[in-house]
N, C-alpha and C positions, 0 to 999 in steps of 0.2 A: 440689276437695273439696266435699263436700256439707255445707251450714248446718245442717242440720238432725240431731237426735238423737233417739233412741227409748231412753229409759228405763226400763227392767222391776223393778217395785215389789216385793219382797221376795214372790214367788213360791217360797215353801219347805214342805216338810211339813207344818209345826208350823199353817201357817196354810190348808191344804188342809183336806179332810175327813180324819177320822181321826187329826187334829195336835191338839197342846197347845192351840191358842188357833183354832181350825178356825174359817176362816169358810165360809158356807153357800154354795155354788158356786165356791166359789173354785177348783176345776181343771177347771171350767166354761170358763173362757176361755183356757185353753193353747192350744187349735187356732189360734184368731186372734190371740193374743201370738205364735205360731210366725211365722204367714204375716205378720206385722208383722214381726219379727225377722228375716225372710227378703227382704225388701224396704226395709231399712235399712242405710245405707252405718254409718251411729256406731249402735252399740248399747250402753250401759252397764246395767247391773244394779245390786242396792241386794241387801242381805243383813244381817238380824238377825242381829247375832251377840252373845250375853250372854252374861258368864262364870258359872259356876253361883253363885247365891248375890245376883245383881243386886237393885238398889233397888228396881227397879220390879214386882217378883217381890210377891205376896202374901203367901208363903211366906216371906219378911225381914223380915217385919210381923207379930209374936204378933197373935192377937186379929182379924186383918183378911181379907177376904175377897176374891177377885179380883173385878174392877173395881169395888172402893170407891175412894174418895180419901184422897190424907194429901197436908198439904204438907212440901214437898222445899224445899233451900234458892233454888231456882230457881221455886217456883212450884205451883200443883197437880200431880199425879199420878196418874193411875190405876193402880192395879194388877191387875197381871197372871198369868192363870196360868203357873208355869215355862215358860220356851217359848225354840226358838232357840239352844240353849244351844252352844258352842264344840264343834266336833266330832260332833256328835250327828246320829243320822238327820234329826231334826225339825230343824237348821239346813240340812238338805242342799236344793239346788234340787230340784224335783219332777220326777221323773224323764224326765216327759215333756215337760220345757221343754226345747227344742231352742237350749241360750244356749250351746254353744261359739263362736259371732259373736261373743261379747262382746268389747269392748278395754278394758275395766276394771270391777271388783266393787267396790262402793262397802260397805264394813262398818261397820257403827254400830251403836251400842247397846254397844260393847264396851267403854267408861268404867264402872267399877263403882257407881258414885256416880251418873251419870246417864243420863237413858233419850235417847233419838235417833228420834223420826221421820222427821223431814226427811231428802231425801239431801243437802241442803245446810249443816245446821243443827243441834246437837243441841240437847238441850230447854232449854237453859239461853239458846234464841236468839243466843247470842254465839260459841258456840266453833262453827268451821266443819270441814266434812270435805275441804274442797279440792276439791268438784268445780266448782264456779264457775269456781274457775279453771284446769283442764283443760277445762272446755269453751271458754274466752274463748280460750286457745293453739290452740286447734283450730278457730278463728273460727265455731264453733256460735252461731249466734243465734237458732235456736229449739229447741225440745222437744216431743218427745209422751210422755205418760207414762200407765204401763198399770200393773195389779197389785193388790196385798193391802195394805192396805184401803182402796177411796175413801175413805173417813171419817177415816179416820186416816194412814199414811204416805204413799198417796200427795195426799188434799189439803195436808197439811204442806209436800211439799217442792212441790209447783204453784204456794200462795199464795209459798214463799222465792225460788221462779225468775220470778216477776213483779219481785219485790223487785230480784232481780241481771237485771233488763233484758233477760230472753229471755220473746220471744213464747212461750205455752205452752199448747198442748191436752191434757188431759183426754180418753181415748176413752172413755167411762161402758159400753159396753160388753167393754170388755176388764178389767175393774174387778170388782170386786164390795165390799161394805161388812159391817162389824158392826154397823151401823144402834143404838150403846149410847144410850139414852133420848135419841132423834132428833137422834143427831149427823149423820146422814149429809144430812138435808133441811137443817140448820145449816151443815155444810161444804161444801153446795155453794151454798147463797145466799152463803157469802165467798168461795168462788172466781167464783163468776158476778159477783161486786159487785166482785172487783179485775180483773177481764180476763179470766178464762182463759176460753180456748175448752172447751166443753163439749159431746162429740161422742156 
């Protein structure tokens, strides 16, 4: 069995062009997530999934605009335009992601109360989604992780998978970012400052 895993970072509509919360090339890097995914024995995937009506929605917020801030009882929060939502086109994978290889969807964000970047971790850093430990039974000891947003879900769960002891790269160009007031040059000097390999 092969060590290693390929992780594919909430590549879904909403986060394409054309989607609720569109980031700016983001179906830019489907050709090379494909031929990654085509050359990976473990492939797992990550998926926003919020039920209509979520905390982290602006739109649950009288008065507040999508990515302002409010705190949560967990901590700061950005908010966000509706996005992702259970069932809906704009949670569905991009058509052109070739992820039937997958051996598990990791779903988060679906706590109505709390948001989930990480696929490790939701934002309250305590409560976990169990993939640690499906990768530890499958004696996975490293990762590559690819997708929507460097800056946000996938640096989240890169710096959690250093934390749970898997070697972890980063491929920056299968990636792409929301670059929101220079998080992404932020996010990746704490991933480059905890380990991860940045490819």
């Amino acid at each position: 069995m092969a060590t290693d895993a390929l992780i594919v970072v909430d590549l879904q509509n909403d986060f394409c062009p054309g989607g609720a919360l569109a980031v700016n090339g983001g179906d830019e890097i489907i050709p090379l997530v494909n031929d990654l995914i085509r050359n990976s024995e473990h492939v797992l995937l990550t998926q926003d999934w919020h039920p209509a009506g979520h905390s982290s929605f602006a739109s649950s917020h009288p008065g507040k605009q999508p990515f302002e801030s409010v705190r949560m009882s967990y901590g700061s929060q950005t908010l966000w335009p509706d996005h992702c939502i259970q069932g809906s086109r704009g949670a569905d994978f991009h058509s052109g992601l070739a992820w039937s290889k997958a051996e598990l969807v990791i779903r988060k964000g679906f706590r109505p109360h709390i948001d989930s970047y990480s696929a490790f971790f939701e934002n309250d850093r305590f409560t976990p989604t169990g993939l640690a430990g499906y990768l530890r039974e499958r004696d996975v000891a490293s990762i590559t992780l690819v997708g929507l947003a460097t800056d946000f879900c996938v640096a989240y769960s890169a710096l959690d998978a250093v934390k749970h002891g898997f070697a972890t790269t980063v491929r920056l160009d299968a990636c792409r970012a929301i670059d929101l007031g220079g998080s992404l040059d932020t996010m990746i000097g704490k991933m480059r400052d905890a380990g991860v390999k940045l490819l």
